[in-house]
N, C-alpha and C positions, 0 to 999 in steps of 0.2 A: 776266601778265594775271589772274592767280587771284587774287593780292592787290585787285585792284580788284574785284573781283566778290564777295570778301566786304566788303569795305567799303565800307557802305550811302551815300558819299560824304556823307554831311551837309552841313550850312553851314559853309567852309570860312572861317575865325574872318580879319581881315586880320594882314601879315605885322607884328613889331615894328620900331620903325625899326631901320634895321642899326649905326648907332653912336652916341654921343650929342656931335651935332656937327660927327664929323667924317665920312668915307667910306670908310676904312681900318681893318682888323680891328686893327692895332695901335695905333689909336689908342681902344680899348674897353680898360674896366677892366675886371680881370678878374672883378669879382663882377658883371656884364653879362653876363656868359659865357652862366649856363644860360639863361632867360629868350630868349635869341635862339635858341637850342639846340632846335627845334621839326619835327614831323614828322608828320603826322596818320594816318601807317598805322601808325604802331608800334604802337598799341595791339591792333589787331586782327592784325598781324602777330605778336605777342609774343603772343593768346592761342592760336594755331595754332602757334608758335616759340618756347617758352619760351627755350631756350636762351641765344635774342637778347637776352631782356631781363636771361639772368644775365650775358651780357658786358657789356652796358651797366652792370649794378650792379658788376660788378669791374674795370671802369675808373674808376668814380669811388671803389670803396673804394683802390684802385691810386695815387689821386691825381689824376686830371684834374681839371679845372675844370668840365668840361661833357663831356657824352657823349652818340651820337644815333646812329640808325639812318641808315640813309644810305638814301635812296627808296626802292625798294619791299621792301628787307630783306638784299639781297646782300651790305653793308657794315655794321658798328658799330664806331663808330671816337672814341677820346677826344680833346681837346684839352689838352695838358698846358703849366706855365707857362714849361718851357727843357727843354732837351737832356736833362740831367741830371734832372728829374724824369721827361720819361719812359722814358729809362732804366731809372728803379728800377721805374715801374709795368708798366714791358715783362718785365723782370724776373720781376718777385711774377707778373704773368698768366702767363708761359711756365711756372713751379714750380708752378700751379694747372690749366692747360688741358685743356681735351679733346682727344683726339689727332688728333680729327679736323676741329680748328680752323685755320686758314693764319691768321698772326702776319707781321703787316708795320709795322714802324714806321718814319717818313715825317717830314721836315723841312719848313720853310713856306721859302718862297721870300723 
């Protein structure tokens, strides 16, 4: 609840459509990726939590396609384009981490 109470909730922008055409995440190319990729507390979350916003940038230097805080800050989680990419960026983050980070990496159904 603290994250909402520093953010002053603004006008909350509408959402982008979620595919182009179709209704299914696999049917987006992946340079759609970041652009849907959207979250309106990170920014305020990220200037009380830096941290979050350096996992989000070392996921996409790791290689995802898109990267985002997951609602109110509990999650930052990237989307990568197969197995094997991420992989390697699970990788590069575990030889980088903070110790007191939990690393989970996750398959799509």
């Amino acid at each position: 609840k603290e994250v909402y109470r520093w953010w002053d909730g603004g006008k909350i922008p509408p959402s982008p459509p979620f595919s182009k055409g179709g209704s299914r995440l696999t049917e987006i190319e992946t340079d759609a990726i970041p652009p849907l990729l959207e979250n309106d507390l990170e920014q305020v979350v990220f200037s009380h939590y830096p941290v979050l916003a350096e996992l989000k940038e070392q996921l996409m230097r790791a290689g995802a396609l898109g990267a985002l805080m997951s609602g109110s800050g509990g999650t930052v989680f990237g989307l990568f384009e197969s197995m094997a990419s991420r992989d390697r960026g699970f990788d590069l983050i575990v030889s980088k981490k903070d110790p007191d980070w939990w690393l989970w990496k996750g398959a799509s159904l």
